[in-house]
N, C-alpha and C positions, 0 to 999 in steps of 0.2 A: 417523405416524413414517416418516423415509426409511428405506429399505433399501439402495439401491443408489446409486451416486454416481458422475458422469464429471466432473472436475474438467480442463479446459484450459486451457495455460498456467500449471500450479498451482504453479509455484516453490516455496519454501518448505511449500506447502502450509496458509496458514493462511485457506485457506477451510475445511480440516477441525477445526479446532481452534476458529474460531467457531460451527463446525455443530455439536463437541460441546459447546464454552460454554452456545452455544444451547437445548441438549435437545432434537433434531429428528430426531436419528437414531437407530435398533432398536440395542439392546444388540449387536446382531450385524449390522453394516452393512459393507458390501463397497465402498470407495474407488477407484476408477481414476484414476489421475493420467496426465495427458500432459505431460512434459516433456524436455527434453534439455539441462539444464546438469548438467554431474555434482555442483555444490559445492551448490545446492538440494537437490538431489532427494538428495544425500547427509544436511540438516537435515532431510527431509523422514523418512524413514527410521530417522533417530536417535528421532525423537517419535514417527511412527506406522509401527513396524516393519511392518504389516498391508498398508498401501498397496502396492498393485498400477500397478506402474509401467510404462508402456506405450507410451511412446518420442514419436516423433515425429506430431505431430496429422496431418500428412498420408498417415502411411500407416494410422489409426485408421479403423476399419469396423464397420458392425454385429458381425462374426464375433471381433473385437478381446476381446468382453466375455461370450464363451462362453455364450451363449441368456441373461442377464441381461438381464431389460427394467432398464432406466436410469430411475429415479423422479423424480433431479432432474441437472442440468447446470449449470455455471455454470465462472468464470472470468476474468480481466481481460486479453484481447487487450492485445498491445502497442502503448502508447500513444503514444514519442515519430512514430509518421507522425501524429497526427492532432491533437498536443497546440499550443497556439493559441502558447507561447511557444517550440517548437521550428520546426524545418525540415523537416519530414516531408513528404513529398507524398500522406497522405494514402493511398488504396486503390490507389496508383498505385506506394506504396513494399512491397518484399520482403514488411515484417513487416506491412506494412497488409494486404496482401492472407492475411495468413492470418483475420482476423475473414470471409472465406467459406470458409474450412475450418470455422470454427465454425455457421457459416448451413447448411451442406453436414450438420454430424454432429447439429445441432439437428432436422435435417426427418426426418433415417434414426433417431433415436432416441426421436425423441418424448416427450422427457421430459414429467413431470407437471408440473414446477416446475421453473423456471429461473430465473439470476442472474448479467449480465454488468456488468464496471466498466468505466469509461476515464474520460481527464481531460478537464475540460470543451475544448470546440473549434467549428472554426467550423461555423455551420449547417448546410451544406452540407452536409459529413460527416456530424453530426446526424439528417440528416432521412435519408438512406441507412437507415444503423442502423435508426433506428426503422421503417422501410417492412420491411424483411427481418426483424427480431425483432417484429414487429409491436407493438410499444408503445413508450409515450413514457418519458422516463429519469426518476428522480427522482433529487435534485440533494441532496447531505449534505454537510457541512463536517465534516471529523473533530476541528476543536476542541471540537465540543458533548463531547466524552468524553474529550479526552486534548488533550495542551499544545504539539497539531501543528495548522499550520492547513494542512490541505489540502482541498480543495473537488474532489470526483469523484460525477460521472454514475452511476448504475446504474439495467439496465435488466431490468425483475423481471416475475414474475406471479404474485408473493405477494401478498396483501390487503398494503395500503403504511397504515397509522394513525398517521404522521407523524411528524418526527423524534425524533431522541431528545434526552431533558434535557440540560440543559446541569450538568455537572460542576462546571463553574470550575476546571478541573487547568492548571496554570500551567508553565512551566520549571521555577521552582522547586523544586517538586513532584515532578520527578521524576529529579533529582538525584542522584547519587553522593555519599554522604558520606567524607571523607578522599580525593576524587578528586583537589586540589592536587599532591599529594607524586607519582600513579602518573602524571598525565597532563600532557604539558608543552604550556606552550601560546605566546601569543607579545605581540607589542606592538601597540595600534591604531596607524593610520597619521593616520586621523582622529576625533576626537570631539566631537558634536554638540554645541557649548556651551550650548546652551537645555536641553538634559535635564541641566545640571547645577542649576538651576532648576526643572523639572518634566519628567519624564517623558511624552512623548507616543507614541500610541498610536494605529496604525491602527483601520481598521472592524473588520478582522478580529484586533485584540488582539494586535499584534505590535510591538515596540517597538524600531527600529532606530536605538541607538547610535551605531554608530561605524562605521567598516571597517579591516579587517584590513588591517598590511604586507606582502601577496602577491602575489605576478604571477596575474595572470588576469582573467576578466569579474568585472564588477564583482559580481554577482550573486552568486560569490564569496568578495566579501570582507565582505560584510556581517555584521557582529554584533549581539545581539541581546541586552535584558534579560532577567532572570529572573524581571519582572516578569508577562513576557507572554508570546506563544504562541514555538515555534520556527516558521521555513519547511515545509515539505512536502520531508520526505524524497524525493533522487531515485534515479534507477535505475542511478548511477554510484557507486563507492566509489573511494576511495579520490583522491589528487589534490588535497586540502584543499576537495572538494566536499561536505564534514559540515557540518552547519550549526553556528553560533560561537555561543558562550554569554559576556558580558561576566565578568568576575568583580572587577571595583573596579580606581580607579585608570587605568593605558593597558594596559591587559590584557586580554586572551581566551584562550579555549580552544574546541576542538572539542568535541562530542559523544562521548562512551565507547559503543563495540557497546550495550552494557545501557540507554544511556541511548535511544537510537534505538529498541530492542527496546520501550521502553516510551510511545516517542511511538507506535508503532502498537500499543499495547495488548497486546504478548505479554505471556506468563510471562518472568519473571527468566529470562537463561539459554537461552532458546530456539535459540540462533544459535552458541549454544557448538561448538567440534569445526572450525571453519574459520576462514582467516586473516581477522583486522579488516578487511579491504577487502570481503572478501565477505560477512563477518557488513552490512558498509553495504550493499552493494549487495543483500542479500538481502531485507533490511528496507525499500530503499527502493522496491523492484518487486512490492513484497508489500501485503496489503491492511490498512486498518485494524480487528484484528478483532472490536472494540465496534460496531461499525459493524453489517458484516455480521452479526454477531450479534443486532443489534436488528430488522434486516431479516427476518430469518431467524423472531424470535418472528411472522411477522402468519400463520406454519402453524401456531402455537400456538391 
Protein backbone atom coordinates (compact mmCIF):
# COMPACT_ATOMS: atom_id res chain seq x y z
CA UNK A 1 0.00 0.00 0.00
CA UNK A 2 1.08 3.76 -0.74
CA UNK A 3 1.43 5.92 2.15
CA UNK A 4 2.83 8.84 0.86
CA UNK A 5 2.25 10.60 -2.45
CA UNK A 6 3.99 13.75 -4.56
CA UNK A 7 1.63 14.42 -7.35
CA UNK A 8 3.10 17.05 -10.04
CA UNK A 9 1.29 19.07 -12.21
CA UNK A 10 -1.83 17.36 -10.46
CA UNK A 11 -4.67 19.70 -11.76
CA UNK A 12 -7.66 18.69 -10.85
CA UNK A 13 -6.07 15.99 -9.01
CA UNK A 14 -7.39 12.91 -10.58
CA UNK A 15 -4.42 11.01 -10.26
CA UNK A 16 -5.72 10.69 -6.55
CA UNK A 17 -9.03 9.65 -7.23
CA UNK A 18 -7.78 6.70 -9.69
CA UNK A 19 -5.23 5.78 -6.92
CA UNK A 20 -8.26 5.52 -4.64
CA UNK A 21 -10.51 3.69 -7.38
CA UNK A 22 -7.47 1.81 -7.66
CA UNK A 23 -7.16 0.51 -3.79
CA UNK A 24 -3.33 1.22 -3.58
CA UNK A 25 -3.27 3.61 -1.05
CA UNK A 26 -3.25 3.11 3.37
CA UNK A 27 -6.44 4.16 4.83
CA UNK A 28 -4.39 7.05 5.97
CA UNK A 29 -2.19 8.34 3.03
CA UNK A 30 -0.73 11.70 2.92
CA UNK A 31 -1.13 13.58 -0.82
CA UNK A 32 1.12 16.50 -1.93
CA UNK A 33 0.00 18.23 -4.92
CA UNK A 34 1.97 20.71 -6.91
CA UNK A 35 0.13 23.17 -8.71
CA UNK A 36 -0.64 26.67 -9.19
CA UNK A 37 -3.99 27.37 -11.13
CA UNK A 38 -6.32 28.38 -8.29
CA UNK A 39 -9.75 27.02 -10.40
CA UNK A 40 -8.06 23.14 -10.08
CA UNK A 41 -6.66 23.05 -7.26
CA UNK A 42 -9.78 24.87 -5.90
CA UNK A 43 -11.75 20.98 -7.53
CA UNK A 44 -9.12 19.51 -6.18
CA UNK A 45 -9.98 20.40 -2.64
CA UNK A 46 -13.57 20.31 -2.92
CA UNK A 47 -13.06 16.16 -3.38
CA UNK A 48 -9.90 15.76 -1.32
CA UNK A 49 -10.23 18.34 1.35
CA UNK A 50 -6.78 16.38 2.75
CA UNK A 51 -4.44 17.36 -0.03
CA UNK A 52 -1.66 19.15 0.92
CA UNK A 53 -1.00 21.76 -1.61
CA UNK A 54 2.39 22.91 -2.29
CA UNK A 55 2.65 25.50 -4.79
CA UNK A 56 4.91 25.86 -7.56
CA UNK A 57 7.15 22.64 -8.79
CA UNK A 58 10.10 24.75 -8.93
CA UNK A 59 10.46 26.05 -5.59
CA UNK A 60 9.51 21.98 -4.27
CA UNK A 61 12.57 20.36 -2.19
CA UNK A 62 13.15 17.61 -0.26
CA UNK A 63 12.39 19.92 2.96
CA UNK A 64 8.85 20.75 1.02
CA UNK A 65 7.35 17.35 2.55
CA UNK A 66 8.49 17.49 6.28
CA UNK A 67 10.99 14.13 6.61
CA UNK A 68 8.25 12.12 4.53
CA UNK A 69 10.01 9.59 2.36
CA UNK A 70 7.70 10.04 -0.92
CA UNK A 71 6.66 6.03 -1.94
CA UNK A 72 5.37 6.92 -5.28
CA UNK A 73 5.47 10.27 -7.76
CA UNK A 74 3.79 10.76 -10.83
CA UNK A 75 2.05 13.38 -12.96
CA UNK A 76 1.43 14.44 -16.68
CA UNK A 77 4.08 17.28 -17.54
CA UNK A 78 2.73 19.76 -19.98
CA UNK A 79 2.15 18.59 -23.03
CA UNK A 80 1.32 21.11 -25.72
CA UNK A 81 5.60 21.86 -26.14
CA UNK A 82 6.01 18.36 -27.27
CA UNK A 83 2.45 17.29 -28.58
CA UNK A 84 3.10 16.14 -32.47
CA UNK A 85 -0.12 18.33 -33.64
CA UNK A 86 0.89 21.44 -31.88
CA UNK A 87 3.76 24.10 -32.02
CA UNK A 88 5.59 23.54 -28.97
CA UNK A 89 9.35 23.61 -29.31
CA UNK A 90 9.62 20.90 -27.21
CA UNK A 91 12.40 21.25 -24.03
CA UNK A 92 13.36 24.27 -25.62
CA UNK A 93 9.55 25.81 -24.62
CA UNK A 94 8.88 27.47 -20.87
CA UNK A 95 6.53 24.50 -19.93
CA UNK A 96 8.76 21.97 -21.69
CA UNK A 97 11.41 22.65 -19.58
CA UNK A 98 9.54 22.09 -16.36
CA UNK A 99 9.58 17.86 -17.26
CA UNK A 100 13.37 18.63 -15.56
CA UNK A 101 12.09 19.98 -12.52
CA UNK A 102 10.38 16.61 -12.48
CA UNK A 103 13.78 14.66 -13.57
CA UNK A 104 15.44 17.23 -10.72
CA UNK A 105 12.46 15.96 -7.63
CA UNK A 106 12.47 12.31 -9.17
CA UNK A 107 16.40 11.74 -8.18
CA UNK A 108 16.07 13.86 -4.67
CA UNK A 109 13.07 11.85 -3.84
CA UNK A 110 13.42 8.61 -4.84
CA UNK A 111 10.22 7.41 -5.05
CA UNK A 112 9.51 3.53 -4.88
CA UNK A 113 7.07 3.79 -7.71
CA UNK A 114 6.47 6.24 -10.22
CA UNK A 115 4.02 7.31 -13.21
CA UNK A 116 4.35 9.97 -15.85
CA UNK A 117 1.88 10.93 -18.91
CA UNK A 118 2.14 12.96 -22.17
CA UNK A 119 0.79 12.93 -25.61
CA UNK A 120 2.31 10.91 -28.15
CA UNK A 121 5.33 12.94 -30.17
CA UNK A 122 8.02 12.97 -32.04
CA UNK A 123 11.04 10.68 -31.37
CA UNK A 124 13.18 12.77 -30.62
CA UNK A 125 11.60 14.08 -27.57
CA UNK A 126 10.69 10.47 -26.85
CA UNK A 127 13.86 9.03 -26.53
CA UNK A 128 15.07 12.15 -23.99
CA UNK A 129 12.28 11.15 -21.63
CA UNK A 130 12.94 7.67 -21.68
CA UNK A 131 17.15 8.14 -21.24
CA UNK A 132 16.39 10.56 -17.85
CA UNK A 133 13.20 8.42 -16.54
CA UNK A 134 14.99 5.52 -17.42
CA UNK A 135 12.16 3.53 -19.20
CA UNK A 136 10.40 3.20 -22.17
CA UNK A 137 6.48 4.58 -22.33
CA UNK A 138 3.60 2.27 -22.65
CA UNK A 139 1.08 3.59 -25.14
CA UNK A 140 -3.09 3.28 -24.02
CA UNK A 141 -5.86 4.71 -25.99
CA UNK A 142 -8.56 5.63 -23.58
CA UNK A 143 -11.31 4.45 -25.84
CA UNK A 144 -10.71 0.68 -24.47
CA UNK A 145 -12.87 2.30 -21.21
CA UNK A 146 -14.71 5.36 -22.15
CA UNK A 147 -16.22 6.89 -25.50
CA UNK A 148 -13.03 9.31 -25.82
CA UNK A 149 -10.40 8.41 -28.19
CA UNK A 150 -7.32 9.64 -26.92
CA UNK A 151 -4.05 7.80 -27.24
CA UNK A 152 -1.15 8.98 -24.40
CA UNK A 153 2.25 7.67 -23.48
CA UNK A 154 2.88 6.76 -19.85
CA UNK A 155 6.04 6.14 -18.45
CA UNK A 156 5.78 3.75 -15.23
CA UNK A 157 7.79 1.22 -13.04
CA UNK A 158 4.77 -0.69 -12.23
CA UNK A 159 4.76 -4.53 -13.48
CA UNK A 160 2.67 -3.17 -17.02
CA UNK A 161 0.20 -6.88 -17.77
CA UNK A 162 -1.37 -5.06 -20.61
CA UNK A 163 -4.09 -3.08 -21.53
CA UNK A 164 -7.19 -2.88 -20.41
CA UNK A 165 -10.61 -4.56 -21.88
CA UNK A 166 -12.18 -2.87 -24.12
CA UNK A 167 -15.69 -1.58 -22.71
CA UNK A 168 -17.47 -0.81 -26.07
CA UNK A 169 -18.84 2.84 -24.19
CA UNK A 170 -19.79 4.82 -27.19
CA UNK A 171 -21.10 8.63 -27.20
CA UNK A 172 -24.10 7.47 -26.79
CA UNK A 173 -23.52 6.01 -23.70
CA UNK A 174 -22.68 8.74 -22.04
CA UNK A 175 -25.15 11.13 -22.66
CA UNK A 176 -27.35 13.67 -20.88
CA UNK A 177 -30.90 12.56 -20.95
CA UNK A 178 -33.46 15.64 -21.45
CA UNK A 179 -30.12 17.60 -22.53
CA UNK A 180 -32.15 19.10 -25.96
CA UNK A 181 -34.35 21.68 -23.94
CA UNK A 182 -30.87 22.97 -21.36
CA UNK A 183 -28.22 23.07 -24.15
CA UNK A 184 -28.49 24.88 -27.29
CA UNK A 185 -26.78 24.00 -30.04
CA UNK A 186 -26.42 24.94 -33.75
CA UNK A 187 -26.55 24.12 -37.55
CA UNK A 188 -24.09 21.83 -39.72
CA UNK A 189 -22.54 23.81 -42.36
CA UNK A 190 -21.63 20.59 -44.14
CA UNK A 191 -23.00 16.96 -44.09
CA UNK A 192 -21.46 13.99 -45.44
CA UNK A 193 -23.90 12.54 -47.83
CA UNK A 194 -22.45 8.86 -47.78
CA UNK A 195 -23.32 8.56 -44.01
CA UNK A 196 -26.79 9.15 -44.99
CA UNK A 197 -26.29 5.75 -46.55
CA UNK A 198 -24.02 4.17 -44.02
CA UNK A 199 -22.08 5.49 -41.52
CA UNK A 200 -18.24 5.23 -41.53
CA UNK A 201 -15.91 4.93 -39.10
CA UNK A 202 -12.31 5.55 -38.50
CA UNK A 203 -9.62 2.80 -36.96
CA UNK A 204 -10.01 4.58 -33.92
CA UNK A 205 -14.11 4.34 -33.90
CA UNK A 206 -14.88 7.90 -34.52
CA UNK A 207 -17.44 8.84 -36.98
CA UNK A 208 -17.10 12.36 -38.59
CA UNK A 209 -20.41 13.57 -39.91
CA UNK A 210 -20.40 16.94 -40.71
CA UNK A 211 -18.92 20.33 -39.65
CA UNK A 212 -20.16 22.89 -37.61
CA UNK A 213 -21.24 26.73 -39.10
CA UNK A 214 -18.20 28.41 -37.01
CA UNK A 215 -15.32 30.39 -37.66
CA UNK A 216 -12.18 28.74 -36.86
CA UNK A 217 -9.58 25.54 -37.64
CA UNK A 218 -11.32 23.20 -39.02
CA UNK A 219 -10.49 20.72 -36.35
CA UNK A 220 -12.99 22.87 -34.75
CA UNK A 221 -15.86 22.35 -36.52
CA UNK A 222 -15.90 18.81 -36.67
CA UNK A 223 -18.94 16.86 -35.55
CA UNK A 224 -19.33 13.60 -34.72
CA UNK A 225 -21.89 10.56 -34.32
CA UNK A 226 -23.22 9.00 -31.42
CA UNK A 227 -22.46 6.09 -32.93
CA UNK A 228 -18.75 6.28 -32.04
CA UNK A 229 -15.96 7.57 -30.05
CA UNK A 230 -15.77 11.51 -29.21
CA UNK A 231 -12.07 13.48 -30.14
CA UNK A 232 -9.71 13.65 -27.19
CA UNK A 233 -10.67 16.27 -24.85
CA UNK A 234 -8.24 19.35 -24.99
CA UNK A 235 -6.49 21.60 -22.44
CA UNK A 236 -8.57 24.57 -23.79
CA UNK A 237 -12.28 25.51 -22.66
CA UNK A 238 -14.16 27.18 -23.58
CA UNK A 239 -14.21 28.97 -27.60
CA UNK A 240 -16.50 26.15 -29.24
CA UNK A 241 -13.25 23.96 -28.55
CA UNK A 242 -15.79 21.07 -26.97
CA UNK A 243 -16.12 18.45 -29.00
CA UNK A 244 -19.81 18.27 -31.18
CA UNK A 245 -22.19 15.53 -30.85
CA UNK A 246 -24.55 15.18 -34.26
CA UNK A 247 -28.23 14.92 -32.94
CA UNK A 248 -30.35 14.24 -36.37
CA UNK A 249 -31.29 16.21 -39.20
CA UNK A 250 -28.46 19.64 -39.80
CA UNK A 251 -27.86 19.89 -36.13
CA UNK A 252 -25.21 19.67 -33.46
CA UNK A 253 -24.52 20.35 -30.15
CA UNK A 254 -21.56 20.60 -27.78
CA UNK A 255 -20.61 18.42 -25.06
CA UNK A 256 -22.19 19.35 -21.37
CA UNK A 257 -19.28 19.71 -18.29
CA UNK A 258 -20.93 16.18 -17.13
CA UNK A 259 -20.76 14.73 -20.40
CA UNK A 260 -16.82 15.52 -20.79
CA UNK A 261 -16.47 14.49 -16.76
CA UNK A 262 -17.54 11.26 -18.05
CA UNK A 263 -15.34 10.91 -21.31
CA UNK A 264 -12.56 10.88 -18.75
CA UNK A 265 -14.21 8.57 -16.44
CA UNK A 266 -14.88 10.85 -13.43
CA UNK A 267 -17.70 10.67 -11.04
CA UNK A 268 -20.96 12.57 -12.04
CA UNK A 269 -20.22 16.05 -10.68
CA UNK A 270 -16.72 16.07 -10.24
CA UNK A 271 -15.87 19.56 -11.72
CA UNK A 272 -19.01 21.14 -10.16
CA UNK A 273 -18.15 24.57 -8.17
CA UNK A 274 -16.57 26.44 -11.40
CA UNK A 275 -17.48 28.12 -14.53
CA UNK A 276 -18.20 25.69 -17.72
CA UNK A 277 -15.09 26.84 -19.28
CA UNK A 278 -13.00 25.68 -16.70
CA UNK A 279 -15.14 22.61 -15.53
CA UNK A 280 -13.70 21.96 -19.93
CA UNK A 281 -10.50 23.02 -19.43
CA UNK A 282 -10.08 21.06 -16.23
CA UNK A 283 -11.34 17.83 -17.79
CA UNK A 284 -9.32 18.37 -20.77
CA UNK A 285 -5.75 18.67 -18.95
CA UNK A 286 -6.68 15.94 -16.62
CA UNK A 287 -5.94 12.29 -17.00
CA UNK A 288 -8.24 9.38 -17.89
CA UNK A 289 -8.93 7.93 -14.65
CA UNK A 290 -9.74 4.13 -15.83
CA UNK A 291 -6.80 4.31 -17.22
CA UNK A 292 -4.58 5.14 -14.66
CA UNK A 293 -6.44 3.10 -12.60
CA UNK A 294 -5.80 0.00 -14.34
CA UNK A 295 -2.09 0.95 -14.49
CA UNK A 296 -1.98 1.48 -11.01
CA UNK A 297 -3.59 -2.45 -10.25
CA UNK A 298 0.01 -4.09 -11.81
CA UNK A 299 1.08 -2.92 -7.40
CA UNK A 300 -1.71 -5.08 -6.75
Amino acid sequence: MINTVFSACDGGSMLQEAMVRAGVVSPVYRYYASEIDKWPIRITQQNWPDTQQVGDIHNVDLHTFNGDPIDFMGGGFPCPSFSVAGKGMGFDDPHGQIFWEIVRLKDVLKPKWFLFENVPMKQEYQDVINKYLGVEPIEINSNLVSAQNRRRLYWTNIPYHGPPKDKGIMLKDILEDGYVDRWKGGNLKTYFEKHRRQLVFSKDQMCHVGDADLNGHDCLKRVYHQNGKAPALTSNGGGNREPKVYTGGMSWRKLTPLETERLQTLRDGYTEGVSNTQRYKICGNGFTVDVIAHILKGLI
